[in-house]
C-alpha positions in Angstrom: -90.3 208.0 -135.2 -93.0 210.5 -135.5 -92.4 214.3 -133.8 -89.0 213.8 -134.0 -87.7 217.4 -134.9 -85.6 217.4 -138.3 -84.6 221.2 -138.7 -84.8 222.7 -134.5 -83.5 226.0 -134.2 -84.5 227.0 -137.8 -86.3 230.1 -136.5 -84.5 231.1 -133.5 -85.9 228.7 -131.0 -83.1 227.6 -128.3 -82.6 224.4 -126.2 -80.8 221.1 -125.7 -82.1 217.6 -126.4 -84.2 216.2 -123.7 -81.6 213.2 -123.0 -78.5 215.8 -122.6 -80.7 217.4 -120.2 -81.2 214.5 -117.8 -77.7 213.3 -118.7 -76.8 216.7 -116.9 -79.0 216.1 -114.3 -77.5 212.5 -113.4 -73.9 214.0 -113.5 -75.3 216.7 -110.6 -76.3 213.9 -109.1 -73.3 211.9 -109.3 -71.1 214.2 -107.0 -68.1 215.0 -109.1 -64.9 216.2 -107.1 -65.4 219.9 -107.5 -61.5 221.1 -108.1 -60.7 220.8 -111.3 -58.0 218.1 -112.5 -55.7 220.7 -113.5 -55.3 221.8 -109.4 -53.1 219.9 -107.4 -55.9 219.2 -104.8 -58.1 218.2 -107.7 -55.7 215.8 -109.1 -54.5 214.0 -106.1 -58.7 213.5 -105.1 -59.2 211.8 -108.6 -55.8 209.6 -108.3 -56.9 208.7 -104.6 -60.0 207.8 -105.8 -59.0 205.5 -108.4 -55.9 203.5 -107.1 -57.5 203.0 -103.1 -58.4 199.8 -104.1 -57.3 197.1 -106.6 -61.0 196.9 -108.2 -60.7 201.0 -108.2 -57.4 200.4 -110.5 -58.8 197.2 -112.4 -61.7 200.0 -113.0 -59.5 202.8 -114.0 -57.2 200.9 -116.0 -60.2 199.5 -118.5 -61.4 203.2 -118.3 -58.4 204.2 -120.2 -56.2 204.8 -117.5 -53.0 203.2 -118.8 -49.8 205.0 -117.2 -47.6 202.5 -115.2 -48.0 202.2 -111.0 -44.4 203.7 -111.3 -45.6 207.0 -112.9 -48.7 207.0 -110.3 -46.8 207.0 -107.4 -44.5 210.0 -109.1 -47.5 211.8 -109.7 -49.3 210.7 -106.2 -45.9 211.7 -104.1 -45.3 214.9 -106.6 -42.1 214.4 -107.9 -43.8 214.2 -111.5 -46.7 215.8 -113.5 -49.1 214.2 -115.9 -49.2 215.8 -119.0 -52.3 217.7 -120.4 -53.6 214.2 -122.5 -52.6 212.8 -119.3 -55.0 214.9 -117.1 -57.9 214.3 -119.6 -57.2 210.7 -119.2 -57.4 210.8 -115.6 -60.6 213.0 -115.5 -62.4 210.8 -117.9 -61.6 207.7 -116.3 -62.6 208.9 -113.3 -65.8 210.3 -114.7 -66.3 207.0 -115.8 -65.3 205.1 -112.6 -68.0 207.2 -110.8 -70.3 206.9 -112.9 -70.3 203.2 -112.7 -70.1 203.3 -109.1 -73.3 205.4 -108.4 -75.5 203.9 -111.1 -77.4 201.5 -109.1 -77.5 203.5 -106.1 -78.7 206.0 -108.2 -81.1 204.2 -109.8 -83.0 202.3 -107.2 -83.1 205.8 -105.5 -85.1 207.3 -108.6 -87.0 204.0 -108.9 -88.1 204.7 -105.1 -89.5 201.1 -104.7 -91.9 201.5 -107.7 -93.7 205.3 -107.0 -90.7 206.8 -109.3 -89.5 210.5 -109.2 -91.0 213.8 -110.0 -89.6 215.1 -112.9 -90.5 218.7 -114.0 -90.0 219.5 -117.7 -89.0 223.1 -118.8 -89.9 224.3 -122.1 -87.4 225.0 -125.2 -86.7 229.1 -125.1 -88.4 230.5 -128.2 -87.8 234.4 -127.5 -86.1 234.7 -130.5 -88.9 233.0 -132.5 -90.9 235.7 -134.5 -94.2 235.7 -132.9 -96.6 233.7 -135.5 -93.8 230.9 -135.7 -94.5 230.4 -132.1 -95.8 227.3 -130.7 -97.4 227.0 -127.2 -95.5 225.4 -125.1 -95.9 225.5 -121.0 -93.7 223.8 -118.1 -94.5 220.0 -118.0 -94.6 217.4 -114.7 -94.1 213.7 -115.1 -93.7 210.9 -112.7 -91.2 208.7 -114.1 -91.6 205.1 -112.8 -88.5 203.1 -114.8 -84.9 204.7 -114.3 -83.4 201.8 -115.3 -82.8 201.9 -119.2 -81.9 205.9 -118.6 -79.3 205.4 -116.2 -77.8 202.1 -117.7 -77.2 204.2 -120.8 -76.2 207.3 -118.8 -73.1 205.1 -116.9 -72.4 203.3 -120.4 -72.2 207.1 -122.2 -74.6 205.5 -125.1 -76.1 208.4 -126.2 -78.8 207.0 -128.8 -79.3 204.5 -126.1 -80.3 207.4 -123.2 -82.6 209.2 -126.3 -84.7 206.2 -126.7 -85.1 205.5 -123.4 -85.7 209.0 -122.4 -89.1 209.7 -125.3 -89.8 206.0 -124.1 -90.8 208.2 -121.0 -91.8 211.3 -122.6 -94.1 209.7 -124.9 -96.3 209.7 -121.4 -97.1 213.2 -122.2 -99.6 212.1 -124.5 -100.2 213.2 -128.0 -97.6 216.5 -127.7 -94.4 214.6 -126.1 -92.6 215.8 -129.7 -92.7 219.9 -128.6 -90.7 218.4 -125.2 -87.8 216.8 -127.9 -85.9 220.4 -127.0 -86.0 221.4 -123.7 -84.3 224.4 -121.6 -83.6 222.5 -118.7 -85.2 218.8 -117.1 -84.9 218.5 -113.0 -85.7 216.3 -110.8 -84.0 214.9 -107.5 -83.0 211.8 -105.8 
């Protein structure tokens, strides 16, 4: 695909990719538990969250939430503690549980019936660029219309997947989408 960057950061310019960027975004959005897994309070949250129901623990459980209902209850009542590989299973399947419960809501509230959602675009940070290698690049709006393909990859963690679907959008810059490949940060609100 044409303006697709092959050596970024060669000369000192800094950013992330456009897609990580909004992928950020959506997980702000999302409304994580704030205490972390490792916390008592932030453990039990996540464990409450996934067994209150029997879809919640059908989710977790194809999430890669495997441990027995035995070892849950130990953990829930605090007679036992997950391990450390435990822990990262429980925050990623809960990461993932979320994620799939707040997709659509999320995405018919970006969609907004059709007018879409302000999105402002902030440059990649070329301060460390010598001076003649420097491009000009300024802060970007957009109004983007069609969330869907960027959050349906965003809850299935396809990465390639939320790229293409994110310069789908970009490409609505016009002729110079490619210097908006690397960005410093992309925000926009639901």
């Amino acid at each position: 695909m044409p303006e697709r960057n092959i050596e970024f950061g060669r000369y000192g310019a800094r950013g992330i990719k456009g897609h990580e960027a909004v992928a950020r975004q959506l997980d702000g959005l999302a409304g994580y538990i704030a205490t972390p897994v490792t916390a008592r309070r932030g453990l039990l949250a996540r464990l409450h969250y996934l067994t209150r129901t029997e879809h919640a623990r059908t989710a977790a459980r194809a999430a890669g939430l495997t441990v027995t209902d035995r070892t849950l209850r130990a953990w829930l009542a605090g007679t036992r503690s997950p391990s450390r590989k435990n822990l990262e299973r429980v925050e990623q399947a809960y990461r993932t549980v979320r994620r799939e419960n707040v997709g659509r809501y999320l995405a018919a509230r970006l969609n907004r019936q059709g007018r879409g959602t302000r999105v402002e675009i902030h440059p990649l940070n070329q301060s460390q660029v010598d001076r003649p290698r420097q491009r000009p690049v300024t802060f970007r709006t957009m109004n983007v219309r069609h969330w869907d393909r960027i959050v349906r990859a965003w809850v299935a963690g396809d990465e390639r997947e939320l790229d293409d679907a994110w310069v789908d959008q970009v490409v609505d810059l016009g002729s110079e989408w490619g210097q908006y490949e690397y960005v410093t940060t992309i925000g926009f609100a639901a």
